[in-house]
Backbone as a ProteinNet text record, in pm:
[ID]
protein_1_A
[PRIMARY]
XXXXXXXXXXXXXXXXXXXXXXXXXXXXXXXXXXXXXXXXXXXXXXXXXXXXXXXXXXXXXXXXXXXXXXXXXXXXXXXXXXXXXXXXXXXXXXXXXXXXXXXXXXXXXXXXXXXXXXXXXXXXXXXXXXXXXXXXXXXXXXXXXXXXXXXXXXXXXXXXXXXXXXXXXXXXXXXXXXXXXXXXXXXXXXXXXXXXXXXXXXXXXXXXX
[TERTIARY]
-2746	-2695.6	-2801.5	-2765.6	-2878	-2911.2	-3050.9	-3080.6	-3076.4	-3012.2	-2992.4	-3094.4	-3035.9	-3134.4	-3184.7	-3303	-3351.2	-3357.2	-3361.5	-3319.8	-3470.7	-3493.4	-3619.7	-3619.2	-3691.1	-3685.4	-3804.7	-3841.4	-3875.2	-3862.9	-4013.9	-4006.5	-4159.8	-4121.6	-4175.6	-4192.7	-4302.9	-4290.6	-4215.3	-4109.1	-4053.7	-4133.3	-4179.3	-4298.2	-4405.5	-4469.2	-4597	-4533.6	-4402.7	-4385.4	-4338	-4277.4	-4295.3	-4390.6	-4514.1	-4647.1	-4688.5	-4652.7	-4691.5	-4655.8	-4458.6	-4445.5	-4502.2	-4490.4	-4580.3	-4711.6	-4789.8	-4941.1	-4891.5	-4834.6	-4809.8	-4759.3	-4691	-4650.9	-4719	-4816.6	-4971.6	-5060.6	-5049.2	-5170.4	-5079	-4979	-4894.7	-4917.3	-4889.4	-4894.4	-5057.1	-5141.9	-5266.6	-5334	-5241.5	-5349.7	-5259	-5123	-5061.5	-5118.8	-5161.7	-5237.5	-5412.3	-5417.8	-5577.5	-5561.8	-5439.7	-5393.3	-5373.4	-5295.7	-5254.5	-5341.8	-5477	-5575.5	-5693.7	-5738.9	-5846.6	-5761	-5904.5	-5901.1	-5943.3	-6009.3	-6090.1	-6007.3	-6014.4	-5933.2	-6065.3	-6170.4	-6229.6	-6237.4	-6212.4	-6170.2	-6067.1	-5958	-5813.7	-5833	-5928.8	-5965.8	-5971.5	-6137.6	-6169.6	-6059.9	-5969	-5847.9	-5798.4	-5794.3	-5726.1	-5753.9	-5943	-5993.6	-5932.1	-5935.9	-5909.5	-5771.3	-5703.9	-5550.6	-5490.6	-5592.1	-5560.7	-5581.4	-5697.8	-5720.2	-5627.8	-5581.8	-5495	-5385.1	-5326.4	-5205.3	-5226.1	-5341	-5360.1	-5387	-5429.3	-5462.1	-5339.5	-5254.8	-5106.3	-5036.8	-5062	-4968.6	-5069.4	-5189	-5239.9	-5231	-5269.7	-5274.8	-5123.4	-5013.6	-4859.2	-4763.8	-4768.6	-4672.3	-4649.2	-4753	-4704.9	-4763.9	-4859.3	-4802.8	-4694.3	-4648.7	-4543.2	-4536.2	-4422.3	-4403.9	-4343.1	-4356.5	-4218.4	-4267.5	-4127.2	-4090.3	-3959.5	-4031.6	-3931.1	-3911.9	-3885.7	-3871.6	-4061.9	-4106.1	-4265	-4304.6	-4309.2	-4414.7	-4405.5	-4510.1	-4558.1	-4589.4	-4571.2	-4711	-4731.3	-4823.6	-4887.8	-4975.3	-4931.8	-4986.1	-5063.9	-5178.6	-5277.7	-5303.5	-5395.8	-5436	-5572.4	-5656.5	-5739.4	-5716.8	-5599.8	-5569.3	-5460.1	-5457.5	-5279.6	-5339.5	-5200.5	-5245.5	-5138.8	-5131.1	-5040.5	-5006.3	-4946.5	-4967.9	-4874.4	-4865.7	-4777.2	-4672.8	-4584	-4554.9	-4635.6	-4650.8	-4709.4	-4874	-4923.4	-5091.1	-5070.9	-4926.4	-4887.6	-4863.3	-4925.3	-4956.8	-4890	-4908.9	-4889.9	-4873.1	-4735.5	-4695.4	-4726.9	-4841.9	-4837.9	-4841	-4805.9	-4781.2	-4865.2	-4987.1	-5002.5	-5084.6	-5159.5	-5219.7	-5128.7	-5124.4	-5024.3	-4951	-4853.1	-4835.3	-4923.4	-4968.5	-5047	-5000	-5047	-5004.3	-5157.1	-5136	-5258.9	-5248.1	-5337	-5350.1	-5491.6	-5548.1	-5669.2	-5752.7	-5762.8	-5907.3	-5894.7	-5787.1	-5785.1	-5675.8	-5681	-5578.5	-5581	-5379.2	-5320.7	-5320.6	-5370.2	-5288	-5208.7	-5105.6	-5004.2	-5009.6	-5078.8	-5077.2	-4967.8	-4837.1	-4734.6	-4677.4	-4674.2	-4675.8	-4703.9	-4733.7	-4810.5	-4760.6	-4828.6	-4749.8	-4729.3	-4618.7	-4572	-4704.4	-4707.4	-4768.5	-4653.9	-4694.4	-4671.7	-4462.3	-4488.6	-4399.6	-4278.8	-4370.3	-4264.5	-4182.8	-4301	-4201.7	-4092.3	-4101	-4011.3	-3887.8	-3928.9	-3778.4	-3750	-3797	-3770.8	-3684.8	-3699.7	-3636.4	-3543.6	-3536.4	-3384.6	-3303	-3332.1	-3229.6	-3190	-3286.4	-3228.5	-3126.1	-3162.6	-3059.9	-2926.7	-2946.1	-2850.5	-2743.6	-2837	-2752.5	-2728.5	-2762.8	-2740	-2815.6	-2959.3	-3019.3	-3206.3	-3235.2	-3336.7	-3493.3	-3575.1	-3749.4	-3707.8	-3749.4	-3745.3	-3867.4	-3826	-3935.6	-4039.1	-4157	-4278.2	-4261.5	-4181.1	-4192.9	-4328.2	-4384.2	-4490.8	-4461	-4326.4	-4313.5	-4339.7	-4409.5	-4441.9	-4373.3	-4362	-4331.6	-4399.8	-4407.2	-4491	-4444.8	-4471.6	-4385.9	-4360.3	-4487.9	-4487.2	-4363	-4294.6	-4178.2	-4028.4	-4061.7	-3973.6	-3864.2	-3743.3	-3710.9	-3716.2	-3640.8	-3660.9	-3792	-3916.7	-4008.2	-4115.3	-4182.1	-4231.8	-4261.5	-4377	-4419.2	-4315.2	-4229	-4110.1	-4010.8	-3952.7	-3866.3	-3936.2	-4032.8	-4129.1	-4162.5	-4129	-4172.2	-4073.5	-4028.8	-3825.1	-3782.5	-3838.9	-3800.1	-3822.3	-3982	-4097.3	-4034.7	-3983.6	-3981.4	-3848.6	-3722.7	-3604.1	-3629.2	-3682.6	-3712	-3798.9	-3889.8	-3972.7	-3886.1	-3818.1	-3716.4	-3641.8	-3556.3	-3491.1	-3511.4	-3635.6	-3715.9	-3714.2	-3788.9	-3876	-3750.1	-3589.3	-3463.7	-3418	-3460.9	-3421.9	-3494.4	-3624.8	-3719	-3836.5	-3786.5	-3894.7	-4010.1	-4037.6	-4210.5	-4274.5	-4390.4	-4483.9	-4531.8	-4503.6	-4622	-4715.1	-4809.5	-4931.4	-5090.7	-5055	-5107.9	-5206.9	-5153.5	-5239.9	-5372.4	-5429.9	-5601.1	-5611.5	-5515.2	-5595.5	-5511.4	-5441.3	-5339.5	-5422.5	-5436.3	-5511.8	-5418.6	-5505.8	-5441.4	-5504	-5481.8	-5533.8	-5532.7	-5625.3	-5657.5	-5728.2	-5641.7	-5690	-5731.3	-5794.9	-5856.7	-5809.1	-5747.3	-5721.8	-5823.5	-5895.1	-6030.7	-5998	-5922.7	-5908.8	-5866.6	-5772.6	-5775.6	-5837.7	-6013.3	-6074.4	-6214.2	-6197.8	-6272.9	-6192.8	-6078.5	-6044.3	-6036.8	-6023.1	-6066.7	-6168.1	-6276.7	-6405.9	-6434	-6397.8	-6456.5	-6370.9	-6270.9	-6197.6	-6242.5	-6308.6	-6334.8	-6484.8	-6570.5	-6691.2	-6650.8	-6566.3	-6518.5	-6532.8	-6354.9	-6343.9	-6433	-6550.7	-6678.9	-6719.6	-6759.9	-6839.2	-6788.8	-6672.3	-6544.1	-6524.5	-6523.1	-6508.1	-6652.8	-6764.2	-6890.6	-6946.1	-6890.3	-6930.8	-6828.4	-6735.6	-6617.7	-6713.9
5467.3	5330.5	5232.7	5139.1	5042.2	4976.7	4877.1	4882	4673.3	4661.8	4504.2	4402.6	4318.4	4182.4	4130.7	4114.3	3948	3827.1	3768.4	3585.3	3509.1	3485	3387.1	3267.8	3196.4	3061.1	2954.3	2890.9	2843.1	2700	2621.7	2511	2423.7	2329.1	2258.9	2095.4	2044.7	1859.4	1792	1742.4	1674.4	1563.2	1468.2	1391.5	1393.2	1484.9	1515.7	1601.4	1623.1	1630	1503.5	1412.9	1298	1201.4	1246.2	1195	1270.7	1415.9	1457.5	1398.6	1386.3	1343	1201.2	1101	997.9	996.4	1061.5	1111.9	1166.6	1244.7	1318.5	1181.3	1079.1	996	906.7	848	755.6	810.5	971.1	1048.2	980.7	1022.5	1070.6	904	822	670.8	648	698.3	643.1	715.9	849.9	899.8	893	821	776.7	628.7	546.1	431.7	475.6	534.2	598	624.1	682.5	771	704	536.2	494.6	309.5	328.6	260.3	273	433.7	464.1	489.1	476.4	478	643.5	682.5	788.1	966.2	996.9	1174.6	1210.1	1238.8	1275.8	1190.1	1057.2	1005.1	1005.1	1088.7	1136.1	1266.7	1332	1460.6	1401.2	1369.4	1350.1	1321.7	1263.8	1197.5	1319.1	1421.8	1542	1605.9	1604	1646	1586.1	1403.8	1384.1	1411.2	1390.8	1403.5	1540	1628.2	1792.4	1777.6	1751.3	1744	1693.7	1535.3	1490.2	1617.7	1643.6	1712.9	1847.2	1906.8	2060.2	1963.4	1858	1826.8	1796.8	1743.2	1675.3	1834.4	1919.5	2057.7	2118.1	2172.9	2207.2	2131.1	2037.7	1942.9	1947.1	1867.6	1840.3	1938.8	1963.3	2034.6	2190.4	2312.9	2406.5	2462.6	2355.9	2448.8	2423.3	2560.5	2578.8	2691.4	2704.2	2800.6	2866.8	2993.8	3108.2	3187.1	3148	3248	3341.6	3517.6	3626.4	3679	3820.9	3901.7	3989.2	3955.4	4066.1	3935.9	3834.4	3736.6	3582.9	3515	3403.4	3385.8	3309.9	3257.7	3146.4	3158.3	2990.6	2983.7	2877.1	2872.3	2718.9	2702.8	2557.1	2536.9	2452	2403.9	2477.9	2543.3	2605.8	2768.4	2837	2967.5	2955.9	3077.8	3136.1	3224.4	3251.4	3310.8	3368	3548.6	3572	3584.8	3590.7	3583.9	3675.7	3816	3856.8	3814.1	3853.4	3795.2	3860.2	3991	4023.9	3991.3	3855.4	3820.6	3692.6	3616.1	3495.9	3477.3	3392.3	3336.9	3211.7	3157.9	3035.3	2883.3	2796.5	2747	2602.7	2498	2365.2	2269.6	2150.9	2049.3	1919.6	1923.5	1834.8	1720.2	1757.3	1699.7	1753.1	1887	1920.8	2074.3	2108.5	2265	2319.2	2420.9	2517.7	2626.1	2783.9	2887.5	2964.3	2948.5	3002.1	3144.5	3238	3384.3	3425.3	3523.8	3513.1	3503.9	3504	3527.9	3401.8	3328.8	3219.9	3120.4	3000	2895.8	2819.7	2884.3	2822.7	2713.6	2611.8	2474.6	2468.7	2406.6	2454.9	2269	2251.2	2141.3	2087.2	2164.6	2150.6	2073.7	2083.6	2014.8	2015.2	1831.3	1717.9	1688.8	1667.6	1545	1403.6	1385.2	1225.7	1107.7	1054.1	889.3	808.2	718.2	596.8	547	527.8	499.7	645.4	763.9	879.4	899	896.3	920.9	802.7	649.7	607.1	651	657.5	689.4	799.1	907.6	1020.2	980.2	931.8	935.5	877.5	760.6	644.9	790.3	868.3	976.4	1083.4	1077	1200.7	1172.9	1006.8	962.1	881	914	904.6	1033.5	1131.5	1257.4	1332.2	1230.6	1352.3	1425.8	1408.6	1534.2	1520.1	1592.2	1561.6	1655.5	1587.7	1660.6	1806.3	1926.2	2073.6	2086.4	2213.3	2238.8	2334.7	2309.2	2372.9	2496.3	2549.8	2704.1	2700.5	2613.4	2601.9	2519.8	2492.5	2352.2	2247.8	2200.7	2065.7	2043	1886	1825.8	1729.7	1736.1	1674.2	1601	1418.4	1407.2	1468.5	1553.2	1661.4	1747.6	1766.9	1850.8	1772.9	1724.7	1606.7	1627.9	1678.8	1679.8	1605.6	1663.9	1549.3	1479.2	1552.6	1551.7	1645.5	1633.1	1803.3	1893.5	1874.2	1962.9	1998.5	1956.1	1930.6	2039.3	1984	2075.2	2253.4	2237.4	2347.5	2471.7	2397.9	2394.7	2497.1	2419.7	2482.5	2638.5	2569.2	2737.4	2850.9	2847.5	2987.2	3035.5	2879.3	2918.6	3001.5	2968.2	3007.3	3144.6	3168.2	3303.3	3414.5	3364.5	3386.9	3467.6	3408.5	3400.8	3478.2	3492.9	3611.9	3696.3	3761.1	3882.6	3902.5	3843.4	3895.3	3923.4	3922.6	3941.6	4027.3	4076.2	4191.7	4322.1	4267	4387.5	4445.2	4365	4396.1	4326.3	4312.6	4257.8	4335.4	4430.4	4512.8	4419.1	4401.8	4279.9	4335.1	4260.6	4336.4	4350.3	4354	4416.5	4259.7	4176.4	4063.4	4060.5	4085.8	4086.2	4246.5	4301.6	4420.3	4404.2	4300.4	4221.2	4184.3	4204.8	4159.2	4081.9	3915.7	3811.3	3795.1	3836.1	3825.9	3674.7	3653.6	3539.1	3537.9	3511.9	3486.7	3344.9	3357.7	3210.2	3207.4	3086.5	3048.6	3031.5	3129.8	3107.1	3038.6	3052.8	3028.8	2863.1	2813.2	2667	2603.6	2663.2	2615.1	2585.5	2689.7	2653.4	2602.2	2596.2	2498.7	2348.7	2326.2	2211.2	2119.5	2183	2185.9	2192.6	2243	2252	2113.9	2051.6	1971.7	1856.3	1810.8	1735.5	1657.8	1755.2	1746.4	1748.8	1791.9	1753.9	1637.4	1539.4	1494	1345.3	1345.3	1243.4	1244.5	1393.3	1369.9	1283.6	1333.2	1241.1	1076.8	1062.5	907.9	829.2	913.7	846	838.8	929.4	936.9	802.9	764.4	658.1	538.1
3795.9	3809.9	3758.8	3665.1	3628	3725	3693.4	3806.8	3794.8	3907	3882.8	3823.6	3726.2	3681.9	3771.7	3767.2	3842	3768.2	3874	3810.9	3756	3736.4	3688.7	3688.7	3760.3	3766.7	3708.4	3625.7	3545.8	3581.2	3595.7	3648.2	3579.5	3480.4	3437.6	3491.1	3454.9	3496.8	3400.2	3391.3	3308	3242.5	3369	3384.1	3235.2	3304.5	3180.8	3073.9	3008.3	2915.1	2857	2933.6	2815.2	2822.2	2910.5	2862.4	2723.6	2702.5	2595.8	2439.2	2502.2	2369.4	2369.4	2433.2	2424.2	2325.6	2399.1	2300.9	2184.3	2139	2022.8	1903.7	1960.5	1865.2	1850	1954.6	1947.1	1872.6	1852.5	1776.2	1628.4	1642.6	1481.9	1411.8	1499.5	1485	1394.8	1464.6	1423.7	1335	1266.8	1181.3	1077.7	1090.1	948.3	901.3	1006.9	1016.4	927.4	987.7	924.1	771.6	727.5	579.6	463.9	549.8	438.5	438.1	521.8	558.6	464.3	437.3	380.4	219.1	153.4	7.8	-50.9	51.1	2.3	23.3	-9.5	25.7	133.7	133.6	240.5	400.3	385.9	505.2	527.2	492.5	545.5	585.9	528.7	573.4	723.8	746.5	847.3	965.5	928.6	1040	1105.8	1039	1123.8	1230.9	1242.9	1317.5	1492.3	1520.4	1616.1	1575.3	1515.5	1533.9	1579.5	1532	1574.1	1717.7	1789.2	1907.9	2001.7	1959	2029.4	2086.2	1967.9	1959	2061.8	2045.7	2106.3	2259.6	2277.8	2443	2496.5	2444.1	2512.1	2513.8	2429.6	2458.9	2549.1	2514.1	2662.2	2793	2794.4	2929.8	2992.1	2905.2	2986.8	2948.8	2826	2803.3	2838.8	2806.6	2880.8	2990.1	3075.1	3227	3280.6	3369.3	3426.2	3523.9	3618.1	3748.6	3680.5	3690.2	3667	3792.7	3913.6	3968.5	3983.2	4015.2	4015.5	4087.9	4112.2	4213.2	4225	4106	4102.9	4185.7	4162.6	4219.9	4131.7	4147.9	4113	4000.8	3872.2	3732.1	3709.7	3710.3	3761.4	3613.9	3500.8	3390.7	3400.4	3458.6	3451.9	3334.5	3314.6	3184.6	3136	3207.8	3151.3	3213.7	3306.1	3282.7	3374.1	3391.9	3462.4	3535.8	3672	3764	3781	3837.1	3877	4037.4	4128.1	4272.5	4308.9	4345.8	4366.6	4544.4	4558.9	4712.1	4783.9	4779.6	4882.8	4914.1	4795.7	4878	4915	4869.4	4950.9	5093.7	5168.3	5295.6	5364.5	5250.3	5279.4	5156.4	5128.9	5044.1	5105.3	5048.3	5052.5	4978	4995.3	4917.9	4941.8	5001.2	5043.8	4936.3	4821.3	4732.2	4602.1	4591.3	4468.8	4518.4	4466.3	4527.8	4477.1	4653.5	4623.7	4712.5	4653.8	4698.2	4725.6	4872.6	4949.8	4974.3	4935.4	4978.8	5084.2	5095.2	5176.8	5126.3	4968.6	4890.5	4768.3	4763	4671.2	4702.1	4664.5	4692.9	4526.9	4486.1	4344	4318.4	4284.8	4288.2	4183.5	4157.1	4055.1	3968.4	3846.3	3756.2	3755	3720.4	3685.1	3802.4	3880.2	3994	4146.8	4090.8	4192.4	4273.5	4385.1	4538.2	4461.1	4510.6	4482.8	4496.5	4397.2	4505.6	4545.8	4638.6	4727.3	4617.3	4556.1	4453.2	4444.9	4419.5	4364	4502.5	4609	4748.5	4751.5	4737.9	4804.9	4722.6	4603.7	4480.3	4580.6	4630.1	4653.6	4732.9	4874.7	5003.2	4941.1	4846.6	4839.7	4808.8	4696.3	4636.9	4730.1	4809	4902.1	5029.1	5015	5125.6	5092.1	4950	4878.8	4859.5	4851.5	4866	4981.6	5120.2	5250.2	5289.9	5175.5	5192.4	5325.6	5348.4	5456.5	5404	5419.8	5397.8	5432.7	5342	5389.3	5512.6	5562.4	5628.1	5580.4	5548	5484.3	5485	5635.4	5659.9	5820.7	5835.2	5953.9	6045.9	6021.3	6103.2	6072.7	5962	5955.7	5857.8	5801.8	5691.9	5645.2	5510.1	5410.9	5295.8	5291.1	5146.1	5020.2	5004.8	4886.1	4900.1	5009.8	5045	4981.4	5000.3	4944.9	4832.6	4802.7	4684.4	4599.7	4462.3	4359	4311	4413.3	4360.7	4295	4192.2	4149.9	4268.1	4342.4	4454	4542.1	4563.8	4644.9	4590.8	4436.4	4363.1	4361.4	4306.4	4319.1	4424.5	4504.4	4627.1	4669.4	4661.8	4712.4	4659	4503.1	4471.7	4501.9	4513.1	4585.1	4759.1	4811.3	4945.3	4960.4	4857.3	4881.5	4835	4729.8	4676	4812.8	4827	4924.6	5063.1	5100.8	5258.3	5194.4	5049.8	5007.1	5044	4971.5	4938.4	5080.4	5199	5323	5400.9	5330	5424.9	5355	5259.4	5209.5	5215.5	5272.7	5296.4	5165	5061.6	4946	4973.1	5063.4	5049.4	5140.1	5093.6	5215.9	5301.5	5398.2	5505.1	5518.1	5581.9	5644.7	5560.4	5366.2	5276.2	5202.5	5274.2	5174.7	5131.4	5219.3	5176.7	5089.7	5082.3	4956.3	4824.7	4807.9	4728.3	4607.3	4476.5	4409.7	4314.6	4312.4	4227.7	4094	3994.6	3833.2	3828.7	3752	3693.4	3546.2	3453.9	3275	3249.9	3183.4	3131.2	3005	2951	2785.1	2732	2697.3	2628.6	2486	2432	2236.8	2288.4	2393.3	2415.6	2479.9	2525.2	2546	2441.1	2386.6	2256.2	2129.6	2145.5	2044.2	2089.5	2223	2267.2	2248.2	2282.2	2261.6	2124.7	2003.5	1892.3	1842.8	1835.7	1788	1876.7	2035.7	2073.4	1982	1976.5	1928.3	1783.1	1730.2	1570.2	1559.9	1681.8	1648.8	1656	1737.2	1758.9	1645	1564.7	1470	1341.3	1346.6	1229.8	1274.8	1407.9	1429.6	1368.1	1441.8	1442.9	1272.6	1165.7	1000.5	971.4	1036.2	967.4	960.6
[MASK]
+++++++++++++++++++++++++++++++++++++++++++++++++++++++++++++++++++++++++++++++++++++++++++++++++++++++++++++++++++++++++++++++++++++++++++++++++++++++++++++++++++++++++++++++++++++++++++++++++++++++++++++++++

């Protein structure tokens, strides 16, 4: 008998992707400004350097971190690495500065998403009391505006926990095993040195103009 799909859930900031595209068209803006500014072919060269940078920081920085949760666990893609968390070294899910997924030997914070400020909460509550709907509960009893729907940490939030309460009612999660649970952690090394090589490029290219 095959053996059933799992679902995947996939959860990006909408937010800081259109901070990205934002930046991407302030970059695109100013190095067509630069192109058709300079006289010279080597000071159009030069323009690429920050313009490359721009571009690789708005896609590293907003655009692809993101949550993917499954039935194996957690992936938590930050801006300088990814983490995998399986359920069984998860402990504990909070929201109180940004979501984070606490185990016994490390605590995730997830980029992708943030606790509301002062502003994201009140939008939050008008929409939720617009829809009937009420603050989740953390899972500890407490509640936190980060819980909040409709808001990243909140939306986020929701997903791991509903997934979470699945699994632990279906019996696929070993309890007991967290602390011998091992959480991988990769670093984007090539977008951190291309960061870095295009940051310091692009000084050296501003500071020769």
């Amino acid at each position: 008998m095959p053996a059933t799909p799992t679902t995947r859930d996939v959860f990006v900031s909408k937010f800081n992707r259109g901070l990205a595209i934002a930046l991407w068209l302030i970059v695109a803006l100013l190095f067509v400004t630069t192109v058709l500014n300079d006289t010279t072919w080597q000071d159009r060269a030069l323009a690429l350097v920050p313009t490359a940078f721009g571009v690789l920081l708005g896609w590293v920085a907003l655009w692809r971190p993101r949550l993917t949760v499954d039935d194996d666990g957690i992936d938590v893609v930050n801006v300088f690495h990814s983490v995998h968390v399986p359920w069984a070294a998860l402990v504990h899910v909070d929201t109180r500065f940004a979501l984070t997924l606490v185990t016994p030997h490390r605590k995730v914070a997830v980029w992708a998403a943030p606790a509301p400020g002062r502003a994201g909460v009140a939008l939050a509550r008008r929409q939720n009391q617009r829809h009937g709907r009420t603050v989740p509960d953390a899972g500890d009893g407490s509640r936190r505006a980060g819980d909040l729907l409709s808001t990243a940490s909140g939306d986020a939030a929701y997903l791991i926990r509903h997934r979470w309460d699945d699994l632990r009612e279906r019996g696929a999660i070993e309890l007991g095993t967290a602390d011998t649970v091992r959480v991988p952690v990769t670093l984007h090394w090539v977008s951190i040195v291309l960061l870095a090589a295009t940051a310091v490029g692009g000084w050296f290219a501003i500071a020769a103009r």
